[in-house]
C-alpha positions as CSV (number, residue, x, y, z in Angstrom):
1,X,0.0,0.0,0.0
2,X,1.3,4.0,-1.0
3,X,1.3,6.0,1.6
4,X,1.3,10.0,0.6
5,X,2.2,12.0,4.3
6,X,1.5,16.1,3.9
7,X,2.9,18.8,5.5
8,X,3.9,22.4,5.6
9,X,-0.2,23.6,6.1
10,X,-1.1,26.4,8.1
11,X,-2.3,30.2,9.3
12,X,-1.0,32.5,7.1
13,X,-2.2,36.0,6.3
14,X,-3.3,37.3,2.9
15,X,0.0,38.1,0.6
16,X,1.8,35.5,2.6
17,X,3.7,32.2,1.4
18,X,3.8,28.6,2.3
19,X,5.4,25.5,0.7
20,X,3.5,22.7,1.2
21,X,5.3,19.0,0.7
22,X,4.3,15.3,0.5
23,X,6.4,12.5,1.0
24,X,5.8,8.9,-0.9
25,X,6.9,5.6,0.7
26,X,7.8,4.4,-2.7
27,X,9.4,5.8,-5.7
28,X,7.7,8.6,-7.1
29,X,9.0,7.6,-10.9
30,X,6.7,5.0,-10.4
31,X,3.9,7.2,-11.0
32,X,2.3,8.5,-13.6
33,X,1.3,11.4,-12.9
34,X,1.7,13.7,-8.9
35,X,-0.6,16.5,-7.8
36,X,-2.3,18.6,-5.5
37,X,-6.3,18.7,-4.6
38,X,-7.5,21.1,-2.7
39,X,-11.7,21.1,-1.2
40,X,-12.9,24.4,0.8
41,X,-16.0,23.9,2.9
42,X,-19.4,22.9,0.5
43,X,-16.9,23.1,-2.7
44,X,-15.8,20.2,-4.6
45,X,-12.6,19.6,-4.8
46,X,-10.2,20.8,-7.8
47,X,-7.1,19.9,-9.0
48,X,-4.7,22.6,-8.4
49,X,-1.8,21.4,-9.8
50,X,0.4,18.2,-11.4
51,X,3.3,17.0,-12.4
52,X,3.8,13.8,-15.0
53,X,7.0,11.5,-15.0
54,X,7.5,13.3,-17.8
55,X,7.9,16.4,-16.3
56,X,4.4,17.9,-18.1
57,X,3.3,20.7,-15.5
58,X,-0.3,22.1,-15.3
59,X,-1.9,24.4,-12.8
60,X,-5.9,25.8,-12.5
61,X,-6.3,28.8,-13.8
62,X,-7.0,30.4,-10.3
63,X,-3.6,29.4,-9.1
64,X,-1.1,30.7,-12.1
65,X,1.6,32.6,-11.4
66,X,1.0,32.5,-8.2
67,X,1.5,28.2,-7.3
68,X,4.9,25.9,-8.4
69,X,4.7,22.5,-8.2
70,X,8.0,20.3,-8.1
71,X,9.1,17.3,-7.4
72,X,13.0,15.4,-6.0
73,X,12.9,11.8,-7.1
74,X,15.6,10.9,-4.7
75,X,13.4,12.1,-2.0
76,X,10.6,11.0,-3.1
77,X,8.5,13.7,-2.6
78,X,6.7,16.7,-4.6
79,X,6.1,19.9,-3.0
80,X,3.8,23.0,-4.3
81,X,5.1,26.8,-3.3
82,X,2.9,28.8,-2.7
83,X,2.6,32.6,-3.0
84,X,0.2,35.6,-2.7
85,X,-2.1,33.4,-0.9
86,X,-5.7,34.8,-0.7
87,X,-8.3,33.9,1.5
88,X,-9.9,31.9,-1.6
89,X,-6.9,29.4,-1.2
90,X,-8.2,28.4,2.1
91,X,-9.0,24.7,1.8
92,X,-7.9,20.9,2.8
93,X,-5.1,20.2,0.8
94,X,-4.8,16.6,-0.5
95,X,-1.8,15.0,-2.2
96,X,-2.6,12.8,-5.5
97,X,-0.6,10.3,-6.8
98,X,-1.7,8.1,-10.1
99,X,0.2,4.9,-10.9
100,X,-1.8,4.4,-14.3
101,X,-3.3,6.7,-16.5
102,X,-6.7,5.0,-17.7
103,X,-8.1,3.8,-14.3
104,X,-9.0,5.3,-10.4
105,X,-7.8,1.8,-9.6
106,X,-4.6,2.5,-8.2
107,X,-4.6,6.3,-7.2
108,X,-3.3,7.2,-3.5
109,X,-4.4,10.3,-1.6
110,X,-2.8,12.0,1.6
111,X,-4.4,12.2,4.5
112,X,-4.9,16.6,3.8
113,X,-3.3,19.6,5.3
114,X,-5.3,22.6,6.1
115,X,-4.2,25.6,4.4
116,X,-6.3,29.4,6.2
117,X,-5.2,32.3,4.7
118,X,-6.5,35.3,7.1
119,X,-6.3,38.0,8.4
């Protein structure tokens, strides 16, 4: 069983920065394809951003320019930057991981880190 572990949530005010990171216990070049979720209260939750083993990068449109997502195979891990936070950008943030591409079958989630931004 993958097991995705977040961290790096927190309180931070409006303009502010954090750098959020999730740690895989297995190689994360065994994946298809690494991201981040995020779900407010009553929202859905939306991909914010992934990365491919290919190294194919895409973001929502309500985090560009302002979000980076990365990744360090040898630590097995993928972490998103974030900057400018808004209030909006409060949410849960999940970590996604995708082993294959065509099925749900054998995609891992984190456990969620909560992310306030406020004043």
């Amino acid at each position: 069983q993958v097991q995705l572990v977040e961290s790096g949530g927190g309180l931070v005010q409006p303009g502010g920065s954090l750098r959020l990171s999730c740690a895989a216990s297995r190689s994360i070049s065994s994946f298809h394809r690494m991201g981040w979720y995020r779900q407010a209260p009553g929202k859905e939750r939306e991909l914010v951003a992934s990365i491919t083993n290919g190294g194919s990068i895409g973001y929502a449109d309500s985090v560009k320019g302002r979000f980076t997502i990365s990744r360090d195979n040898a630590e097995n891990t993928i972490y998103l930057q974030m900057n400018n936070l808004k209030p909006e950008d409060t949410a849960v943030y999940y970590c996604h991981a995708k082993r294959v591409p065509i099925t749900t079958a054998y995609d891992y989630w984190g456990q969620g880190t909560q992310v306030t931004v406020s004043s």
